[in-house]
C-alpha positions as CSV (number, residue, x, y, z in Angstrom):
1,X,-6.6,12.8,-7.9
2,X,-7.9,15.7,-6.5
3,X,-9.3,14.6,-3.2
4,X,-7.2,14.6,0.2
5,X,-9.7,14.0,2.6
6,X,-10.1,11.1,4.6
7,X,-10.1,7.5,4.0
8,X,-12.0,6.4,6.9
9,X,-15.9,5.1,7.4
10,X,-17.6,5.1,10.9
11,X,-18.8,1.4,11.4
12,X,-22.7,1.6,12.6
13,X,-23.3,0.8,16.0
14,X,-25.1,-2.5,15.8
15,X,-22.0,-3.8,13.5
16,X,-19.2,-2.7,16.1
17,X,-19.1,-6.0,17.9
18,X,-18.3,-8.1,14.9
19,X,-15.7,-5.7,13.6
20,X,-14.3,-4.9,16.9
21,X,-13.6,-1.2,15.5
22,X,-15.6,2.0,15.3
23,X,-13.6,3.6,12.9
24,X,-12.4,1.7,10.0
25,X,-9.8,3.2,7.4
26,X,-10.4,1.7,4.1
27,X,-7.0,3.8,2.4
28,X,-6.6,2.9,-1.0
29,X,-10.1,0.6,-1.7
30,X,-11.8,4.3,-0.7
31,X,-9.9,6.2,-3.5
32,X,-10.9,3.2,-6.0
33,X,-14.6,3.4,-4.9
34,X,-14.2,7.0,-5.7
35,X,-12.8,6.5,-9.0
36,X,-15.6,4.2,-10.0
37,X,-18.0,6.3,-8.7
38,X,-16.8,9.1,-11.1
39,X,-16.9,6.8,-13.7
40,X,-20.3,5.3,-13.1
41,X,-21.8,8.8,-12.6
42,X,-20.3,10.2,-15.7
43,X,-21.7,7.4,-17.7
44,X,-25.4,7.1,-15.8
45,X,-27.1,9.8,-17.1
46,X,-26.0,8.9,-20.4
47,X,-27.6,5.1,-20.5
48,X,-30.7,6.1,-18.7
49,X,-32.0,8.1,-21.8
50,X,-34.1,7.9,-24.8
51,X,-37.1,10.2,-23.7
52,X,-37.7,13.7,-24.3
53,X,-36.8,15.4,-21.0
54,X,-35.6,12.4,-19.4
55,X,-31.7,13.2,-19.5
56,X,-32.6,16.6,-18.2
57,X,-35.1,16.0,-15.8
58,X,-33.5,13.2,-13.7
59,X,-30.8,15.7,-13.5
60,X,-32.8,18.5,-12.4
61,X,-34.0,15.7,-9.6
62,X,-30.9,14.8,-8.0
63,X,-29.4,18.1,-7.9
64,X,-32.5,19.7,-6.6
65,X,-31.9,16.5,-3.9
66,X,-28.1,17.3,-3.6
67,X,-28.9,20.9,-2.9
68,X,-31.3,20.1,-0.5
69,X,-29.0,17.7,1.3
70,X,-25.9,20.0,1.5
71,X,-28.1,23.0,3.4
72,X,-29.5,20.0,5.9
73,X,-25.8,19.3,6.8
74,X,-24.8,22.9,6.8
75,X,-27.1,23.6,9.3
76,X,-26.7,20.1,11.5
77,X,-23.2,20.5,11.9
78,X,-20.6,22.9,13.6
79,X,-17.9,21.5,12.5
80,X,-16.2,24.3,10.2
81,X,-14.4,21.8,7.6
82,X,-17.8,20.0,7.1
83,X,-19.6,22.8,6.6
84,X,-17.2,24.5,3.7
85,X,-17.2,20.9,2.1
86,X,-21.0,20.8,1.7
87,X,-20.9,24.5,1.2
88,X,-18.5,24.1,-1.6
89,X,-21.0,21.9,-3.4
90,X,-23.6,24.1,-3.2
91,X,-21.3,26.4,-5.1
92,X,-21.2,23.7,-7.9
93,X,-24.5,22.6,-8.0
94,X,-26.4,25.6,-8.0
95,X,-25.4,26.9,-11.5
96,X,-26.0,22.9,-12.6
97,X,-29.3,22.8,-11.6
98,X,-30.7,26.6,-12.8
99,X,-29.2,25.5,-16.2
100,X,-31.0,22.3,-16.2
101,X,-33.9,23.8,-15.5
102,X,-33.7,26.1,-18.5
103,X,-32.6,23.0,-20.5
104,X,-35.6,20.9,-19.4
105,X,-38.1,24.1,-20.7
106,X,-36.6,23.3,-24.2
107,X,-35.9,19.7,-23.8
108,X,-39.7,18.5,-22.5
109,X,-41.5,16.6,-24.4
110,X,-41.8,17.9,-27.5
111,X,-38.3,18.9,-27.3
112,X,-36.8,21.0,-29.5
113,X,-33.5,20.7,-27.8
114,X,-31.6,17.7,-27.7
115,X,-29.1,17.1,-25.1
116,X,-26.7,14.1,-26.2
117,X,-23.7,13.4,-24.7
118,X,-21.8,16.6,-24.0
119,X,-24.6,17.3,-21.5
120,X,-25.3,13.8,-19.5
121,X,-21.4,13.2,-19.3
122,X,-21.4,17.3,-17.7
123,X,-24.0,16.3,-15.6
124,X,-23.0,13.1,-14.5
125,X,-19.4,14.6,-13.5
126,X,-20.8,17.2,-12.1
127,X,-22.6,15.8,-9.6
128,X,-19.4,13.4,-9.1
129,X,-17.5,15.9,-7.7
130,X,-19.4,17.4,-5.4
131,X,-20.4,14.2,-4.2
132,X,-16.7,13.6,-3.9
133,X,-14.8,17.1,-2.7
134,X,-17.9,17.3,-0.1
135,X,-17.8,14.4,1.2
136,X,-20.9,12.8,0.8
137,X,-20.1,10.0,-2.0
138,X,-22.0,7.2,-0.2
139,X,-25.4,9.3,0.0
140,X,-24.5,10.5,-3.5
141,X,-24.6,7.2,-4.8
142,X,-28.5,6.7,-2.7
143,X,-29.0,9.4,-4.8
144,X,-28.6,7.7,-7.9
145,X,-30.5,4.7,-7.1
146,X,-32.7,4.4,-10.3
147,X,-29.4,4.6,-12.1
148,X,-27.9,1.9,-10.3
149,X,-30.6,-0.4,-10.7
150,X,-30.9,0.7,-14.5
151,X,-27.2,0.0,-14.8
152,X,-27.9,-4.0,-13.2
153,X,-30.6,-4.4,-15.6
154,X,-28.1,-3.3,-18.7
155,X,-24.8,-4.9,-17.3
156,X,-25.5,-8.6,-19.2
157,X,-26.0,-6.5,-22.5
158,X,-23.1,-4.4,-21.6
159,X,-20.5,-7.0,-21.2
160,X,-21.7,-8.6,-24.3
161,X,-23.1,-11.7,-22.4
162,X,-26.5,-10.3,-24.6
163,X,-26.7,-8.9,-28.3
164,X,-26.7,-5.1,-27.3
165,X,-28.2,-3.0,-29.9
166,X,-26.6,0.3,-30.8
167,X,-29.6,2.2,-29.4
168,X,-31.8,0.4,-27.0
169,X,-35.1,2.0,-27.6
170,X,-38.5,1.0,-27.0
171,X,-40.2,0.2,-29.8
172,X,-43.3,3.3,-31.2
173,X,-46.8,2.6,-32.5
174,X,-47.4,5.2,-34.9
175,X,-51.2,5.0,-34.9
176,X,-51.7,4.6,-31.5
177,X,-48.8,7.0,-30.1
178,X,-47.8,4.5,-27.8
179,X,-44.2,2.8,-26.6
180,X,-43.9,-0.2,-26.3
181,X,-41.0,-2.1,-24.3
182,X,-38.3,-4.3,-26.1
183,X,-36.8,-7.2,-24.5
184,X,-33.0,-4.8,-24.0
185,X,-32.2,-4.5,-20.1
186,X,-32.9,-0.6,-19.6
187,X,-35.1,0.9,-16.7
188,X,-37.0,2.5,-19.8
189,X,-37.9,-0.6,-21.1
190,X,-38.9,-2.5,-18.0
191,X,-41.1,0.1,-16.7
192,X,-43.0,-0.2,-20.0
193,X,-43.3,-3.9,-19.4
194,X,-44.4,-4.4,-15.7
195,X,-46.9,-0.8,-16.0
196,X,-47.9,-1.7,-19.7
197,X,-47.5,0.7,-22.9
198,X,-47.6,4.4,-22.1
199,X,-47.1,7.8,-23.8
200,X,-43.5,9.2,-23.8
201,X,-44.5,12.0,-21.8
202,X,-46.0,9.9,-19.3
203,X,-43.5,7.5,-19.7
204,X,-41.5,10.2,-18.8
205,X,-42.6,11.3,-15.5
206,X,-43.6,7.7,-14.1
207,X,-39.5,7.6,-14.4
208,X,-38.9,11.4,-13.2
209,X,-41.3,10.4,-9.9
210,X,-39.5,7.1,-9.4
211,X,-36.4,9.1,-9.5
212,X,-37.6,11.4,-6.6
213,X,-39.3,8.4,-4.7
214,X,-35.5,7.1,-4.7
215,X,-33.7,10.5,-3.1
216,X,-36.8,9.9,-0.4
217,X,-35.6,6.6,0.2
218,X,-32.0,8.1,0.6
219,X,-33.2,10.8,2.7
220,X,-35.2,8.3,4.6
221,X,-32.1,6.1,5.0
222,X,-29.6,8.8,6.2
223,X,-32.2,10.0,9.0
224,X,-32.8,6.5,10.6
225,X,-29.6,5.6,10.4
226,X,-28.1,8.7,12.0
227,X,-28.7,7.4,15.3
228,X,-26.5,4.5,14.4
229,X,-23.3,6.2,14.6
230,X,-23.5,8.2,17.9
């Protein structure tokens, strides 16, 4: 409700001869992506959970990411607008990430600090809006690319198409110290079945680095396709 900016996407070179436009306004469908995108990140952090530092720590990584991305764009552009947009984010996401990272001191594993909702939701909406008010939804969402897969893999339980458990944990071997994955659709889960049984600490960071392999990826994307809209 808050956003007035613009509507419009810039259609990639190679695509412009089957569009026939370089500039395409979407109106109304870009305010509802928006929407579910506020939605979706509220909610993200919240279903990719169940470790000790893992609500925390994937925060810490795309914020970190986010911070990083909005002093590239700062300094790329000279456009005045564009620059207060990412500068405003910057505003936002600075005090996010420096309390994160005193979170994450007390929330590593073994935590003594839980997080539980009122934090991943903050998080999550966070992010959101300055992903939103500075104008960088689309990479936001690249950002979030371990969430968005985690959500595919959960969707089927989440509609109910699959019995969906209350709390979709793996399952722990007391003598060994080990988790083991359960058959529910989470990222958590999966990893444990395709890399076999870990610790929950290095459960933990195998998910942490896959979370900063996917803002690569995103930061990959955005500078080889760059020289698709000029």
């Amino acid at each position: 409700m808050a956003y007035a900016g613009h509507t419009t996407i810039i259609i990639p070179k190679p695509l412009i001869p089957y569009v026939g436009l370089k500039v395409l306004d979407l109106g109304w469908i870009y305010k509802l992506y928006m929407g579910l995108l506020a939605v979706f990140c509220t909610n993200s952090i919240n279903i990719h959970a169940g470790l000790n530092g893992l609500e925390a720590g994937q925060t810490v990584v795309i914020a970190s990411a986010i911070l990083i991305h909005n002093v590239m764009q700062i300094g790329a552009s000279t456009v005045p607008e564009y620059q207060q947009a990412h500068a405003f984010s910057i505003y936002l996401i600075q005090p996010l990430l420096t309390t994160s990272l005193a979170l994450l001191c007390y929330n590593w594993y073994p935590s003594s600090v839980f997080v539980g909702d009122t934090y991943t939701y903050f998080a999550g909406m966070t992010m959101a809006v300055v992903g939103i008010l500075g104008h960088f939804s689309e990479t936001l969402l690249i950002f979030f690319m371990p969430q968005v897969l985690n959500f595919l893999l959960s969707f089927p339980q989440l509609i109910g198409y699959y019995k969906c458990p209350r709390h979709r944990l793996p399952s722990f071997d007391p003598q060994t110290g080990l988790l083991t994955g359960t058959d529910d659709g989470t990222l958590v889960n999966k990893f444990l079945r395709w890399f076999g049984r870990a610790t929950e600490k290095s459960l933990c960071l195998r998910l942490l680095a896959f979370q900063v392999f996917g803002c690569c990826i995103c930061f990959l994307l955005r500078h080889l396709l760059a020289g698709w809209y000029k």
